[in-house]
C-alpha positions in Angstrom: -25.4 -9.5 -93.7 -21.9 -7.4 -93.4 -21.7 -4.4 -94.8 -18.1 -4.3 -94.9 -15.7 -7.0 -96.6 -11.9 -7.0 -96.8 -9.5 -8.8 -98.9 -6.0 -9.3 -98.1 -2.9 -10.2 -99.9 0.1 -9.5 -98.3 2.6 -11.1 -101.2 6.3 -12.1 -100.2 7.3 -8.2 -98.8 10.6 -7.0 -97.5 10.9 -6.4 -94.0 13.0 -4.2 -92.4 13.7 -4.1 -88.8 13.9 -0.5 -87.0 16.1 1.2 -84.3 13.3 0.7 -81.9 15.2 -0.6 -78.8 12.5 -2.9 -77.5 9.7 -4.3 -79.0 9.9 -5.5 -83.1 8.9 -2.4 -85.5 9.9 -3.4 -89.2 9.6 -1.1 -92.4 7.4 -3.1 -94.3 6.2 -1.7 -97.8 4.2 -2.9 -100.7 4.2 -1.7 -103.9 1.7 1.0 -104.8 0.6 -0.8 -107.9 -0.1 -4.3 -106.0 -2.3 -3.5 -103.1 -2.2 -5.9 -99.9 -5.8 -5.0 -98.6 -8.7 -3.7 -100.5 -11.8 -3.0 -98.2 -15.2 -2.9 -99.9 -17.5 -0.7 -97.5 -20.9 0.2 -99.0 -19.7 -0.7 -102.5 -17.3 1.8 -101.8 -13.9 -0.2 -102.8 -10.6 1.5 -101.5 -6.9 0.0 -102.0 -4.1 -0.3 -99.2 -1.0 -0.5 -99.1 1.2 -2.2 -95.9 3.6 0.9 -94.8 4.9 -0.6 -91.3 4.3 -3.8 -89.4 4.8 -4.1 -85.0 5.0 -7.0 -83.0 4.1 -6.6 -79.0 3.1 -8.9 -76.3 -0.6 -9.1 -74.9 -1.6 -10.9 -71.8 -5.4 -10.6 -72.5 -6.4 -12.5 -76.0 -3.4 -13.9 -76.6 0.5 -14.5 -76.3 1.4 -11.8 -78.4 -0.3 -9.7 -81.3 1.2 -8.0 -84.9 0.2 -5.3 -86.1 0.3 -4.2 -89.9 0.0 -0.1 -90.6 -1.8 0.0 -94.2 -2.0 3.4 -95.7 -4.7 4.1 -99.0 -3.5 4.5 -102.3 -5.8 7.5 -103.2 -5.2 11.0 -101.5 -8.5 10.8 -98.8 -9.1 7.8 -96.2 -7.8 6.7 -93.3 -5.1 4.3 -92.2 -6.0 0.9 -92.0 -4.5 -0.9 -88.2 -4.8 -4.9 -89.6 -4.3 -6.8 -85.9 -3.4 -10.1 -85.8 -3.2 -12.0 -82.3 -0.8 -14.9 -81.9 0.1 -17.8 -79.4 3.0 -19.5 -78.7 3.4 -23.1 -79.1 6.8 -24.0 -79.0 6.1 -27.8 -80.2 5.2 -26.6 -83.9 8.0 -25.4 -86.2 9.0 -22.1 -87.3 6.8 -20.2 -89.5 6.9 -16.9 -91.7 6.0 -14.7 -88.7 9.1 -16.3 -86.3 11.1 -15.0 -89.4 10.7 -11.5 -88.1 12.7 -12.9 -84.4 15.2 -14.4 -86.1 16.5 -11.4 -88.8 16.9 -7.8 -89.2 15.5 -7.8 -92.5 13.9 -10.6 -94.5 10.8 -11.3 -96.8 8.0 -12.8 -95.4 4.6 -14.0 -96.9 1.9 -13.8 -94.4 -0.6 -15.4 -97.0 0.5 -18.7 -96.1 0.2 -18.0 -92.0 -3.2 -15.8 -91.9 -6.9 -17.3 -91.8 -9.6 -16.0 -93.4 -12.0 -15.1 -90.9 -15.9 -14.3 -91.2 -16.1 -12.3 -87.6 -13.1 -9.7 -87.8 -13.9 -7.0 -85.6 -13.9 -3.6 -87.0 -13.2 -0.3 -85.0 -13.2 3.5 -86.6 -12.3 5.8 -84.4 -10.6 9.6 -85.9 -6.9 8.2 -85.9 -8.1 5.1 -88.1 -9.6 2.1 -88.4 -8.3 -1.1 -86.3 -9.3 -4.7 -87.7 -8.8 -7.3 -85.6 -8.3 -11.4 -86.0 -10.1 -12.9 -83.9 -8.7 -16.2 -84.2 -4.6 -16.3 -83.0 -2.1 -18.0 -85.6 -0.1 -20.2 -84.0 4.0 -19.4 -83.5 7.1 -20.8 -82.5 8.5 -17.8 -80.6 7.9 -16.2 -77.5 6.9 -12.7 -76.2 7.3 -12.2 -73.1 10.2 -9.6 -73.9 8.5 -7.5 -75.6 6.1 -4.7 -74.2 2.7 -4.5 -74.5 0.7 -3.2 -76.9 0.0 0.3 -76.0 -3.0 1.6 -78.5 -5.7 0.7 -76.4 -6.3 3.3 -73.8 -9.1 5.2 -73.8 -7.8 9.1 -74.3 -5.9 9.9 -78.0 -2.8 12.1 -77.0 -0.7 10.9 -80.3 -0.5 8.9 -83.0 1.6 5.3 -82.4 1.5 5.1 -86.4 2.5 8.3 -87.8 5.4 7.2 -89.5 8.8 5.4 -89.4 10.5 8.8 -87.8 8.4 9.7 -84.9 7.5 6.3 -83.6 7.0 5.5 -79.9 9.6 4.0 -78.2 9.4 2.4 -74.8 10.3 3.9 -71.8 11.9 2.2 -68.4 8.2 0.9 -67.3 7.2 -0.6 -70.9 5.0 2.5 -71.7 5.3 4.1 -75.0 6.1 7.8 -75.4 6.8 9.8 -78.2 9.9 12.0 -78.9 8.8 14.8 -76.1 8.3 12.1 -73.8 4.5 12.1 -73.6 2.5 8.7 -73.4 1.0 7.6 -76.6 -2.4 5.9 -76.6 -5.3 5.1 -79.1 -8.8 5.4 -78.9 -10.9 2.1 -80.0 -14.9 2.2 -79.5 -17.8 1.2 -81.5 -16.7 -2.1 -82.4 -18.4 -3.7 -85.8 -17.6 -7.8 -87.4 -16.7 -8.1 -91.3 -15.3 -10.4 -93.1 -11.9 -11.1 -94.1 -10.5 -13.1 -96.7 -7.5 -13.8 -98.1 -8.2 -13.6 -102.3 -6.6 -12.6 -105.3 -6.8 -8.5 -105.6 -5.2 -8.7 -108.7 -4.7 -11.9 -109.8 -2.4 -11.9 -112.9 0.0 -9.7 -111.1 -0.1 -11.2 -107.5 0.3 -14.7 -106.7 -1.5 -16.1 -104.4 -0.8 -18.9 -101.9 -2.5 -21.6 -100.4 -3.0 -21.5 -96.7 -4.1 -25.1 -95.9 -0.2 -26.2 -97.1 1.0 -24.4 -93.5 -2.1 -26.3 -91.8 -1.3 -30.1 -93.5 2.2 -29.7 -92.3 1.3 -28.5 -89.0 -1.6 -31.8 -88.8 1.5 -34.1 -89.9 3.9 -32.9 -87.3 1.1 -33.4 -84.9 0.6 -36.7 -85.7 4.3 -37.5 -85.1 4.0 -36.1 -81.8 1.6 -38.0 -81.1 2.9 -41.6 -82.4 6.4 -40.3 -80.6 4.2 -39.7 -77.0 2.6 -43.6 -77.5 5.8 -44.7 -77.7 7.1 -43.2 -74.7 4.3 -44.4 -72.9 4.2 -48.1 -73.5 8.4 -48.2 -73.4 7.9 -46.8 -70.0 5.4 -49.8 -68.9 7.5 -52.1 -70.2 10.3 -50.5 -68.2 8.2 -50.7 -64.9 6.9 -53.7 -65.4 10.2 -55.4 -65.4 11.8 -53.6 -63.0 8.8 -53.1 -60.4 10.8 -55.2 -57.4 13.7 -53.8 -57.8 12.3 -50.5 -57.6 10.2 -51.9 -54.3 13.7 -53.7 -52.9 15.0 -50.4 -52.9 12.0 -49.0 -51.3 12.6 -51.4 -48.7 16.0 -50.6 -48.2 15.4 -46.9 -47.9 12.7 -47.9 -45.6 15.2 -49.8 -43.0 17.2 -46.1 -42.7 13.9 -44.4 -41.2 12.1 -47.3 -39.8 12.6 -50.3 -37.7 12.7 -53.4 -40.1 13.5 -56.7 -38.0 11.0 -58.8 -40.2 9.3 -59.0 -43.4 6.0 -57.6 -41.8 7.2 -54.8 -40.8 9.0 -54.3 -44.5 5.9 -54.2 -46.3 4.3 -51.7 -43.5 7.1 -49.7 -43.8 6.9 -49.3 -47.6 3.6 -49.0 -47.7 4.4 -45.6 -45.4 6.5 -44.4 -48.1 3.8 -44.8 -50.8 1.2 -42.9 -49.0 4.0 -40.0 -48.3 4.9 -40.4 -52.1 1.2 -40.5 -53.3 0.4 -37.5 -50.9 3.3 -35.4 -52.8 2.4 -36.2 -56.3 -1.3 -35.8 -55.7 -0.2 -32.2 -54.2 1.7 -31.3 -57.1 -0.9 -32.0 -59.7 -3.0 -29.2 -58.1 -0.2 -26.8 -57.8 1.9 -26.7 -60.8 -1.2 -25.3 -63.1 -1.4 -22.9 -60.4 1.9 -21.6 -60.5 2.1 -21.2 -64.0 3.6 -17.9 -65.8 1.1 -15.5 -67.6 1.3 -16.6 -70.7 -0.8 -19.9 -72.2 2.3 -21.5 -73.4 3.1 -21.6 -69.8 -0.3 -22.7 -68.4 0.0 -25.2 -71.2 3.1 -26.4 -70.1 2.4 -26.7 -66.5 -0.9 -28.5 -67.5 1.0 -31.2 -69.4 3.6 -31.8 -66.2 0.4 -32.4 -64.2 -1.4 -34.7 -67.0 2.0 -36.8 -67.1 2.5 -37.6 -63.3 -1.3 -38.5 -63.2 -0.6 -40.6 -66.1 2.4 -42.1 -64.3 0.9 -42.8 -60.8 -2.0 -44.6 -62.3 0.2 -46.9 -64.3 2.8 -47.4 -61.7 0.3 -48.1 -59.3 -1.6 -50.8 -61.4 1.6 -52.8 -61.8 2.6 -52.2 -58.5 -0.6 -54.1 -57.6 -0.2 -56.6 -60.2 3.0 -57.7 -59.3 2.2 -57.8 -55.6 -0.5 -60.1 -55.8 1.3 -62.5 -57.9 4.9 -62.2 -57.7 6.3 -64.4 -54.9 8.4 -62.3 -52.1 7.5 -58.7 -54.3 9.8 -56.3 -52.7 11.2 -58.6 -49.8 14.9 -58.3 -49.4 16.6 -61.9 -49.5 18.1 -61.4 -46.2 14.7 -61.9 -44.6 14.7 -65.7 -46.6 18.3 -66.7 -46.3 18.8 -70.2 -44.4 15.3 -70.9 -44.4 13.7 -74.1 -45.5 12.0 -74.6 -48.8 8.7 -75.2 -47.2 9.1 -72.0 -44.8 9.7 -69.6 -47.5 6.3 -70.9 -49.7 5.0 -69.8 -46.7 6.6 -66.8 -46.0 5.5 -66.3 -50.1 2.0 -66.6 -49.7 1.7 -64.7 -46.7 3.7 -62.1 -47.8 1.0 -61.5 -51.2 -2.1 -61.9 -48.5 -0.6 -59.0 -46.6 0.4 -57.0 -50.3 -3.4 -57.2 -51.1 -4.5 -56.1 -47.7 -2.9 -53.2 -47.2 -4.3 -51.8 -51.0 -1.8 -49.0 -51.8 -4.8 -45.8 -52.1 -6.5 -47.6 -48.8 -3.2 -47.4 -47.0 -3.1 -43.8 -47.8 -6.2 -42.9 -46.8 -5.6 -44.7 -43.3 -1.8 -43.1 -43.0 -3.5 -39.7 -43.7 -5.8 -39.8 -40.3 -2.6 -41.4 -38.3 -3.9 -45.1 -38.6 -0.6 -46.5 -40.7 -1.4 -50.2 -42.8 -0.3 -53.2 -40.7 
């Protein structure tokens, strides 16, 4: 059972951006008489109200993270730190929180973007109390600009949230200092979990919004990524699937510029060198693009989805490269190799050619070409 319970509401509030020179720092004030958090602790209730709201990078929990400075109505209590971690995913559009990336001052509503959460963590320490999301809310933007959120080191030495006039700013390494040039920090310890929902404080005054609205319209675009990815797929088997000999005539004739080619044998043997040399690349670049990938899970994700697609491809292209091997007469034979030949002589030529295509399996000629033993 939690002992502690807060309820947010953070209403459609001006934000304005600051002279900070990296990073995003926005004035962001409600009004004293509509609070945007009330936080019930031992039936103790006490209103806040947002003063200032930060947006840094973070390369641990998430993409990025905002943080909104709530101060309490009443003349005793400390600040309230409300953390909210955030990912980039650059496939969904833009919400009320890539607002704050694309102007210098605008109202946003953060009802419609925040989840209500039964496991916020909750850290007191003497400069205030830090609430963290643990879930991330997904954005459109990107971070990797902006510095790092620099309130979790483990010796206080100033206060990051004192106020719109001494606020860090970054220095040339991405550290914050204050005006005198010393390195701000913030002590977190003795972390806590409490719930956190998003419900009418004051209900005839303060609207409130329905959350699942962002979510439906996130599920629906989704879904037409999804039909739109199907659709790819199947238009490029039908494209290799009718264009499979060409693709291996080519083969062929790239073949004859490395190789010696003075019969059809030898065409298919040559080929056949070319798809273990091809399958060997691909297979090599699977493993290394996740590898690779920047610091950031957009970027993981992104690599990930390169490798899922030429996986995708290579099985597809090599089923209908079988297919059409086995039954296609001549598959990939250049017509040079059948020209002035009798009727009779190129059935022949036909059938031996797909005996020889199904013999020389394209993943069992790789394996042999990789210990030196090339398909003949």
């Amino acid at each position: 059972m939690y002992d502690k319970e807060l309820k947010y509401n953070f209403y459609n509030i001006l934000a304005v951006k600051s002279g900070v020179d990296q990073g995003l720092h926005f004035i962001y004030e409600g009004q004293a008489n509509e609070p945007n958090i009330v936080l019930s602790d031992n039936k103790e209730l006490r209103n806040y109200v947002c003063k200032n709201l930060y947006v840094f990078s973070n390369k641990e929990d998430a993409d990025g993270e905002m943080i909104i400075e709530n101060e309490c109505t009443c003349n005793y209590g400390k600040k309230i730190y409300l953390r909210v971690l955030l990912n980039t995913e650059r496939m969904m559009p833009s919400n009320e929180i890539d607002k704050l990336f694309e102007n210098n001052h605008v109202e946003i509503d953060l009802n419609n973007v925040l989840h209500d959460e039964d496991d916020c963590v909750y850290t007191e320490t003497n400069d205030g109390i830090l609430i963290t999301f643990k879930h991330p809310v997904n954005v459109h933007s990107k971070f990797k600009d902006l510095p790092k959120n620099p309130i979790f080191n483990s010796k206080p030495t100033a206060s990051l949230f004192e106020g719109f006039e001494v606020v860090a700013i970054p220095d040339s390494s991405g550290n914050f200092v204050d005006a005198e040039g010393n390195r701000v920090s913030y002590d977190v310890s003795g972390d806590s979990y409490m719930v956190c929902d998003n419900l009418p404080i004051d209900a005839p005054v303060v609207p409130m919004y329905n959350v699942d609205v962002n979510r439906t319209y996130d599920n629906r675009v989704s879904e037409v990524l999804a039909i739109t990815s199907i659709s790819i797929f199947f238009v490029m088997v039908l494209i290799l699937w009718f264009s499979m000999n060409y693709i291996y005539r080519f083969l062929a004739g790239f073949a004859g510029l490395i190789f010696t080619q003075d019969s059809w044998e030898e065409v298919i043997t040559n080929v056949n060198k070319l798809e273990a040399i091809g399958f060997i690349l691909l297979f090599s670049l699977i493993i290394i693009l996740p590898s690779i990938s920047g610091e950031t899970n957009e970027n993981f994700v992104q690599m990930l989805m390169h490798s899922v697609f030429i996986v995708i491809f290579l099985a597809v292209f090599t089923f209908i490269a079988k297919t059409k091997k086995q039954n296609e007469d001549l598959f990939g034979i250049p017509n040079r190799f059948t020209e002035d030949k009798e009727e009779a002589t190129v059935k022949e030529i036909a059938d031996e050619c797909k005996d020889k295509w199904a013999n020389t399996a394209f993943l069992w000629c790789t394996l042999k070409y990789c210990f030196g033993n090339p398909c003949d």
